[in-house]
DODREN-740709 format. One record per residue (C-alpha): residue number from 1; residue in three letters; x, y negated, z. Coordinates in pm, 1 decimal, padded with zeros to 6 digits. Each point is the difference from the previous one (the first is absolute). Layout:
N
[atom NUM 'ala' [X Y Z]]
...
***
This chain:
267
[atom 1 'unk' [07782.9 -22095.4 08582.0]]
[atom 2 'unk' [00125.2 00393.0 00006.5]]
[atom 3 'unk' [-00183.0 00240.8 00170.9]]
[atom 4 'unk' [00299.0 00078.8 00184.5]]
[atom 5 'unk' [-00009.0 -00323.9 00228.7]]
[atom 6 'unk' [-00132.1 00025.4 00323.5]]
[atom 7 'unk' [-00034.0 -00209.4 00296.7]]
[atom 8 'unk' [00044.1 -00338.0 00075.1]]
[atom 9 'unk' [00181.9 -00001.7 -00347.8]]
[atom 10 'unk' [-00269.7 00059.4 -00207.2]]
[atom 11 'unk' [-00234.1 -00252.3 00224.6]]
[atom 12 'unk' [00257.7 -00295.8 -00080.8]]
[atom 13 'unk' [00010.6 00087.9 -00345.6]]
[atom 14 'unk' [-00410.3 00003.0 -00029.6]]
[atom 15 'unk' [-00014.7 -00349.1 00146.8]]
[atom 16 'unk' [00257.5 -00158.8 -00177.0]]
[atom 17 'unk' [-00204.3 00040.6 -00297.4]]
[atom 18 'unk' [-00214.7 -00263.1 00148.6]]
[atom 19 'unk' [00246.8 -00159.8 00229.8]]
[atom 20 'unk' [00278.9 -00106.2 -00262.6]]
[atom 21 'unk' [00171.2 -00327.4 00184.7]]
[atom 22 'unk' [00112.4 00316.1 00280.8]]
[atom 23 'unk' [00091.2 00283.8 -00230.2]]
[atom 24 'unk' [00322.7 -00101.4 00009.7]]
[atom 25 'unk' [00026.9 -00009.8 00426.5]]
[atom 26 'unk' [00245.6 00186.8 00132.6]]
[atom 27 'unk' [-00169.3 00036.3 00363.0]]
[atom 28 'unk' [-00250.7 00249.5 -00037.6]]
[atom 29 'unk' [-00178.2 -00059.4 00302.6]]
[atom 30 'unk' [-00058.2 -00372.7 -00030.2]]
[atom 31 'unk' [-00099.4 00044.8 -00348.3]]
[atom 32 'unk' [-00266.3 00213.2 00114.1]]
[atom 33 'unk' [-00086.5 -00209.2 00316.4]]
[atom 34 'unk' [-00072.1 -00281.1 -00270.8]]
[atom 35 'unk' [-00165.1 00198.3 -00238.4]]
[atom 36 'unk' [-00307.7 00133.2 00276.7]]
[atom 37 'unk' [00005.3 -00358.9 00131.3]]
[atom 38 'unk' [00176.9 00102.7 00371.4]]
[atom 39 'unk' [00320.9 -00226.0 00023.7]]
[atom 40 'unk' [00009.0 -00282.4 00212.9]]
[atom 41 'unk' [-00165.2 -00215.8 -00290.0]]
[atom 42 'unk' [-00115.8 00204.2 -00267.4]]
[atom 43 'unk' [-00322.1 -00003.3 -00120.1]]
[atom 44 'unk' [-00154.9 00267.4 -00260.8]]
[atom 45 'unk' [-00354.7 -00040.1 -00155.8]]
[atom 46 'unk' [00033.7 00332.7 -00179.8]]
[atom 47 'unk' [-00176.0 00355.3 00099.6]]
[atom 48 'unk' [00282.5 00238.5 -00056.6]]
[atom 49 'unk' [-00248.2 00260.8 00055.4]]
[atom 50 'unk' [-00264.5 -00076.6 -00309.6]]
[atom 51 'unk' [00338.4 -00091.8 -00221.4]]
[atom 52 'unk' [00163.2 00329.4 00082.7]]
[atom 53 'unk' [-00297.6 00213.4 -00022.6]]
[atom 54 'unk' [-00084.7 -00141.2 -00360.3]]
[atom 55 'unk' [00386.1 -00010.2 -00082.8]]
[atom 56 'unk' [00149.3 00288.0 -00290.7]]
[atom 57 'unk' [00251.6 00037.9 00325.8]]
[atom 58 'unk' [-00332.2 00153.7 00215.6]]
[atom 59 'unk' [-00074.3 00216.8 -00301.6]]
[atom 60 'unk' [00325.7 00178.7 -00025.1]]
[atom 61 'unk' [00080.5 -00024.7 00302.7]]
[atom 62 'unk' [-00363.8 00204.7 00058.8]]
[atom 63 'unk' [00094.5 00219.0 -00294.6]]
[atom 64 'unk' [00355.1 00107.5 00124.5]]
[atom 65 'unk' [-00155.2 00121.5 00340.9]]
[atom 66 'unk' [-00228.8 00210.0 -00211.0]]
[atom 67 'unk' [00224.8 00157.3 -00188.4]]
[atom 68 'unk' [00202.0 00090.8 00308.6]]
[atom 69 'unk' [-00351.5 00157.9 00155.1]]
[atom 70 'unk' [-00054.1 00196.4 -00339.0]]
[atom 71 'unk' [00409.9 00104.6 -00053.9]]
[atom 72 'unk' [-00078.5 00128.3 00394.8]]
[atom 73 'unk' [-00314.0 00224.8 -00053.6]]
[atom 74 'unk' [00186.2 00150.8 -00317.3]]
[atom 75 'unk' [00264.8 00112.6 00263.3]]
[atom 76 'unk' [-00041.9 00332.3 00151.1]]
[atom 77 'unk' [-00121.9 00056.3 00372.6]]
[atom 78 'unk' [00303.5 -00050.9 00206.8]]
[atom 79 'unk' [00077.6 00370.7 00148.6]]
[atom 80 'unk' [-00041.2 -00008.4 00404.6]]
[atom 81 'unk' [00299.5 00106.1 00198.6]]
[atom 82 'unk' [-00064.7 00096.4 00357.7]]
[atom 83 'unk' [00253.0 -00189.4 00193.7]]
[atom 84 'unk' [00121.6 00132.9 00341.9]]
[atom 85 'unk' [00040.9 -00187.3 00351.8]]
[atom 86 'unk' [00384.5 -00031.5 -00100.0]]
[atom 87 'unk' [00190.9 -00098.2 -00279.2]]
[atom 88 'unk' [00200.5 00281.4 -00062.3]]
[atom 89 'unk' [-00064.9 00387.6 -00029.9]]
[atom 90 'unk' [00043.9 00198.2 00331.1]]
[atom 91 'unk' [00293.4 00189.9 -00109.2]]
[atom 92 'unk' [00207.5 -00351.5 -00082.9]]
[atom 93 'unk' [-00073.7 -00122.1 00323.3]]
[atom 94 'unk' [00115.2 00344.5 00154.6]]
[atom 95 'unk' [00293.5 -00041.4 -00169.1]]
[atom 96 'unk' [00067.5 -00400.7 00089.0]]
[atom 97 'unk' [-00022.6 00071.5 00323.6]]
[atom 98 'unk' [00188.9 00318.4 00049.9]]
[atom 99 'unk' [00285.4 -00188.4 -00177.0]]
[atom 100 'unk' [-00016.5 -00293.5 00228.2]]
[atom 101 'unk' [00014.0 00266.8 00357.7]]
[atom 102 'unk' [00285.2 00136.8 -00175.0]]
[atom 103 'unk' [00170.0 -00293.9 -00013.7]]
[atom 104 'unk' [-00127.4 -00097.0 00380.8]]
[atom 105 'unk' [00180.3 00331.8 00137.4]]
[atom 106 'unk' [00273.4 -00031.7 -00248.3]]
[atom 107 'unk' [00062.9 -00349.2 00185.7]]
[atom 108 'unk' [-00040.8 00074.0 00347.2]]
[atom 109 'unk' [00275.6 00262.5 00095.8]]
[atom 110 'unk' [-00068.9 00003.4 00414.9]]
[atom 111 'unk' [-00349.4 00137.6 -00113.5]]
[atom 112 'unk' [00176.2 00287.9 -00217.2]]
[atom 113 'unk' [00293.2 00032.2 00232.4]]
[atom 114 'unk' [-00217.2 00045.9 00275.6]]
[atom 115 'unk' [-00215.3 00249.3 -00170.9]]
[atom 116 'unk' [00292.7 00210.2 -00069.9]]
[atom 117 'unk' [00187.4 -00023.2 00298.7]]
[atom 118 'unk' [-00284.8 00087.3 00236.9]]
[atom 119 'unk' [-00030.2 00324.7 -00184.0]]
[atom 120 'unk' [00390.4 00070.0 -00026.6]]
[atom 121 'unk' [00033.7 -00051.8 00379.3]]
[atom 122 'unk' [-00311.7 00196.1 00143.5]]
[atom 123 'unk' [00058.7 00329.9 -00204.5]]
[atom 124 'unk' [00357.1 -00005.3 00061.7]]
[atom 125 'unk' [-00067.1 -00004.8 00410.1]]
[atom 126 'unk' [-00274.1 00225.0 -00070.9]]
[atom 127 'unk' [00191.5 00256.8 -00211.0]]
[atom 128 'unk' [00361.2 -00003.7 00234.0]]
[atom 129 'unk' [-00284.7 00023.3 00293.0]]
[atom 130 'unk' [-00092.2 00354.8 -00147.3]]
[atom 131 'unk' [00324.9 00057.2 -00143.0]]
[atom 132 'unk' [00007.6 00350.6 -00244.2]]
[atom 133 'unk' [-00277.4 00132.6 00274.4]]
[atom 134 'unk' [-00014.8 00410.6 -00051.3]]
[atom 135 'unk' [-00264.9 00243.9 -00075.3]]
[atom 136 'unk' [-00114.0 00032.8 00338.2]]
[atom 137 'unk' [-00326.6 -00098.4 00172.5]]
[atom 138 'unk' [00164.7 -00316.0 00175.7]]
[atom 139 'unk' [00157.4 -00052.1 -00324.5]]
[atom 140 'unk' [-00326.3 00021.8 -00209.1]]
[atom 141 'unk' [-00141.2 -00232.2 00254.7]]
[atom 142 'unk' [00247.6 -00262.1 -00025.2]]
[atom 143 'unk' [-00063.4 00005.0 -00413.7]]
[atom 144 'unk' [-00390.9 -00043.6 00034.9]]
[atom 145 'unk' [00080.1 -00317.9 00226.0]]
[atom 146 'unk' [00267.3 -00133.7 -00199.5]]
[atom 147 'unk' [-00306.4 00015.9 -00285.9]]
[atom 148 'unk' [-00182.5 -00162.6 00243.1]]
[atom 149 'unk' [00198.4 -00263.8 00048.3]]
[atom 150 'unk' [00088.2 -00044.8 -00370.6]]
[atom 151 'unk' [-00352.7 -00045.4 -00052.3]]
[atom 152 'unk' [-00046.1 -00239.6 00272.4]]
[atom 153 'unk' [00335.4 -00225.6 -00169.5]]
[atom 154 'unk' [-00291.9 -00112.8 -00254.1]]
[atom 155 'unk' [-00199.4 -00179.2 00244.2]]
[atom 156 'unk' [00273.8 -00290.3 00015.5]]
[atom 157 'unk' [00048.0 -00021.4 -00358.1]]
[atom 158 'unk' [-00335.7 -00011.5 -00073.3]]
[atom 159 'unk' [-00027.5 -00294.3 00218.4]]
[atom 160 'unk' [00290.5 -00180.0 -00127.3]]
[atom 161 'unk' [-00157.5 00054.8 -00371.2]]
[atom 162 'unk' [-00348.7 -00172.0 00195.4]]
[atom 163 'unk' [00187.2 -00333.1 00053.0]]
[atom 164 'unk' [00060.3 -00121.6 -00309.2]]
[atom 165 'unk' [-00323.3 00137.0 -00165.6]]
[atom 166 'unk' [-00160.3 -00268.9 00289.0]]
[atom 167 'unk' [00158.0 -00287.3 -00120.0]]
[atom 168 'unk' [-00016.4 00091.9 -00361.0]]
[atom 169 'unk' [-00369.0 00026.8 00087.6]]
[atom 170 'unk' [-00072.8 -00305.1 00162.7]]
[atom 171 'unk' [00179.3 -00196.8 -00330.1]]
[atom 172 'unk' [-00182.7 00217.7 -00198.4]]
[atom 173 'unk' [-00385.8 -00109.2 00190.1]]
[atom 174 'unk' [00153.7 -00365.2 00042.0]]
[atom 175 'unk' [00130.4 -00083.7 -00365.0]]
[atom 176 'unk' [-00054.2 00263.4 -00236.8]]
[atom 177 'unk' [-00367.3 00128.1 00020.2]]
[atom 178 'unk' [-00171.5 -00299.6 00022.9]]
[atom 179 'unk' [00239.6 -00130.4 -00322.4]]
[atom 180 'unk' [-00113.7 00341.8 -00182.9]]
[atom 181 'unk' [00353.7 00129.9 -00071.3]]
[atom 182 'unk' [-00076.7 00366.3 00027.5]]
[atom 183 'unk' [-00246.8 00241.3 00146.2]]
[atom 184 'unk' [00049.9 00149.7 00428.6]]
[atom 185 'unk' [00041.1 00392.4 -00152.6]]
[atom 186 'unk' [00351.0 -00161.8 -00278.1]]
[atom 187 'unk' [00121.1 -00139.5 00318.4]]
[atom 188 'unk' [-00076.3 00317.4 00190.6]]
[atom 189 'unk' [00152.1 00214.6 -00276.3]]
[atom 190 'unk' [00271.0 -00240.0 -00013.9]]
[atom 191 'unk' [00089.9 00058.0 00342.1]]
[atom 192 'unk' [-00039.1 00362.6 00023.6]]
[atom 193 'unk' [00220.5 00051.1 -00326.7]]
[atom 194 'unk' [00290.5 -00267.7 00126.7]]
[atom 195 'unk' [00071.7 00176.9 00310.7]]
[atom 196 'unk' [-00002.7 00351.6 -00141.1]]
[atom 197 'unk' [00340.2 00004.9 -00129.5]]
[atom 198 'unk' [00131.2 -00130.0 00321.1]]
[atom 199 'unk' [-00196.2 00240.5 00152.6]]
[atom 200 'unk' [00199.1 00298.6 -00186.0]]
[atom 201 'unk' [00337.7 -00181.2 00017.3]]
[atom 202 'unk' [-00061.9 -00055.0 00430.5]]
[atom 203 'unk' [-00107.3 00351.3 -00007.0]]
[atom 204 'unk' [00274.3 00202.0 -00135.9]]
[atom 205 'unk' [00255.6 -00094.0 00361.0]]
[atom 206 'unk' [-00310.8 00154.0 00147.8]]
[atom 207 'unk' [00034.2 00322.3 -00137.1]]
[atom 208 'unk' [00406.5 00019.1 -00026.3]]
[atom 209 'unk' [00036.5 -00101.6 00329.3]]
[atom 210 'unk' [-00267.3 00232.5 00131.8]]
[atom 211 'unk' [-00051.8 00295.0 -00202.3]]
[atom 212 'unk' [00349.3 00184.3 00014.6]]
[atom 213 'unk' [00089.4 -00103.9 00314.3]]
[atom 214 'unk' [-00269.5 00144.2 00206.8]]
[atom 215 'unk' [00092.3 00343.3 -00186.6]]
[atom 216 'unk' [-00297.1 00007.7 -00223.7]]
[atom 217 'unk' [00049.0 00246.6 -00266.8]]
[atom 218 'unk' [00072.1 -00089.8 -00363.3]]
[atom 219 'unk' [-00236.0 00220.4 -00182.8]]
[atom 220 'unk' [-00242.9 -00294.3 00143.8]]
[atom 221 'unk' [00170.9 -00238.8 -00040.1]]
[atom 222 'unk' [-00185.6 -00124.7 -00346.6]]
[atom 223 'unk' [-00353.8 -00002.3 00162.7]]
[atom 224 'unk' [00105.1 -00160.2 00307.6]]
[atom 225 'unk' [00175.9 -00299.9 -00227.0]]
[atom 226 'unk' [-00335.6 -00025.4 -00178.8]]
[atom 227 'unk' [-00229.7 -00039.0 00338.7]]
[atom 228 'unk' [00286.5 -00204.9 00158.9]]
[atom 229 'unk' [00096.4 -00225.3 -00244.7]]
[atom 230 'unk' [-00304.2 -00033.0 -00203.1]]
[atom 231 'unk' [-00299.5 00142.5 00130.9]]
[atom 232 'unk' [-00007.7 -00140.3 00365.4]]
[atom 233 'unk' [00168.7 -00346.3 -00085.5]]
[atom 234 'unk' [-00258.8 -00075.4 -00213.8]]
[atom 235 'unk' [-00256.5 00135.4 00202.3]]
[atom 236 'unk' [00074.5 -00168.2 00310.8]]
[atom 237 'unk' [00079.5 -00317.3 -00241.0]]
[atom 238 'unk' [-00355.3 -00053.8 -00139.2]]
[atom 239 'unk' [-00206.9 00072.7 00330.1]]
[atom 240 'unk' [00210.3 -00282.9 00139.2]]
[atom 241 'unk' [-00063.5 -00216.5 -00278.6]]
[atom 242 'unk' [-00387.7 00069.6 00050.1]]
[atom 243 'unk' [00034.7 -00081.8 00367.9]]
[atom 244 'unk' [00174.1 -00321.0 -00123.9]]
[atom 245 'unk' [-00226.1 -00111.8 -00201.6]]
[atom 246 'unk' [-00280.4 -00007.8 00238.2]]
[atom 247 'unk' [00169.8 -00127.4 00278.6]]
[atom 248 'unk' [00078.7 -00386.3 00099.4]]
[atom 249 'unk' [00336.7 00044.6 00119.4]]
[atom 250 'unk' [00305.9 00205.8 -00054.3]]
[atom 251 'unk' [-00010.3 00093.5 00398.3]]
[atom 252 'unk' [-00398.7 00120.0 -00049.7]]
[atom 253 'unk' [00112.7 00185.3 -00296.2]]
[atom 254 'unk' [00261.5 00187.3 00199.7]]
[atom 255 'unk' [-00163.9 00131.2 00248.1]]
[atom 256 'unk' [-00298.7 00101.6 -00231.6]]
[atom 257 'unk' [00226.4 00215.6 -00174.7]]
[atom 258 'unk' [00160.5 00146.4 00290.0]]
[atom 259 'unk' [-00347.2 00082.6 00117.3]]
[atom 260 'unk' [-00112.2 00135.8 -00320.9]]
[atom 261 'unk' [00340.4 00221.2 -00037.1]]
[atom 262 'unk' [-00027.7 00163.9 00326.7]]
[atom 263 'unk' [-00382.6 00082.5 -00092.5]]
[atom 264 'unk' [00135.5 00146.5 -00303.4]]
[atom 265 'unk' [00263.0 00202.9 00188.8]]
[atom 266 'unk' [-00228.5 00150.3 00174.9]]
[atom 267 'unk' [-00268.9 00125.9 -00270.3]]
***
């Protein structure tokens, strides 16, 4: 008998060296019923136990698990790895999921049409409202409101960008952190770096629909793209994200961010 047999294998083969009428039975589990003396009516008068034990079997059987004890200690310490509450490194999951909200907004065009119509339609009343306005004090006026009111065309995109970070939430504190798929700040991330291009690409009607218009001068016109496009999007983007994501409902999280926004109006 190898030392390579294990199991119920190596059992049969130990007691058919005192069994011999059943080394030849094909069903292993009556042979071994009859053999202990548990079938229906079998009857063994042999102590397996005191043959075994005194058997050459025992011995190497005894002498094989040594060996594997002594090949172990001659193996070096297995190195500790400190393993981390997920799976996969921070920066993968950052990127899973920013590739999956791509996809989300890439697949729901009333969310990106909407985005970019509200701010094609609102500068363009604003900017024929204060059509070419001149140098002049009612003039200047008319340009610090029409800022005003381009500021003010964030509040409703910020709160259509709040809606889907809700739902996305409430699969992500349903399914996806109890299952250990990735970390709250990836899916934060995630969500703050999939709605940035959109972001830029719903801005730009803003600012060529406003800018010129209104008569603002071009030797500005770089800075004001910057703030307008850029700056304030993202601005007004991320404070409504942070009112979303303490808030239980997209209606809460609205008017927490309008109240928030007119606070920060008037610092």
């Amino acid at each position: 008998m190898g030392p390579g047999l294990v199991g119920p294998e190596r059992t049969r083969k130990f007691l058919c060296l005192f069994i011999s009428p059943y080394a030849n039975r094909d069903d292993r589990a009556e042979f071994m019923l009859d053999v202990i003396g548990a079938g229906a009516t079998a009857v063994s008068t042999i102590d397996w136990h005191a043959v075994w034990q005194k058997s050459p079997e025992a011995i190497a059987t005894a002498d094989e698990i040594q060996q594997i004890h002594k090949e172990g200690r001659s193996r070096p310490a297995v190195e500790t790895k400190q393993h981390t509450e997920y799976s996969t490194s921070w920066i993968h999951q950052t990127t899973a999921v920013v590739r999956r909200g791509a996809a989300a907004i890439w697949r729901d065009p009333v969310y990106v049409t909407a985005r970019v119509a509200g701010n094609i339609a609102g500068p363009i009343f604003l900017g024929f409202t204060f059509w070419k306005s001149p140098s002049t004090e009612q003039g200047v006026q008319n340009k610090l409101f029409s800022i005003f009111v381009v500021l003010i065309l964030t509040v409703p995109a910020s709160q259509q960008v709040q809606i889907p970070f809700i739902a996305n939430r409430m699969i992500y504190e349903i399914r996806e952190r109890p299952s250990k798929m990735y970390s709250w700040s990836a899916w934060v991330t995630a969500r703050i770096l999939v709605e940035l291009p959109l972001n830029v690409l719903s801005g730009l009607p803003v600012f060529f629909c406003w800018y010129w218009t209104v008569g603002f001068p071009t030797e500005r016109a770089g800075f004001t793209f910057l703030v307008v496009t850029i700056l304030m999007p993202f601005y007004s983007m991320t404070v409504g994200q942070a009112t979303a994501a303490m808030a239980p409902t997209a209606e809460i999280a609205a008017l927490l961010f309008v109240t928030l926004f007119s606070l920060a109006l008037m610092l």
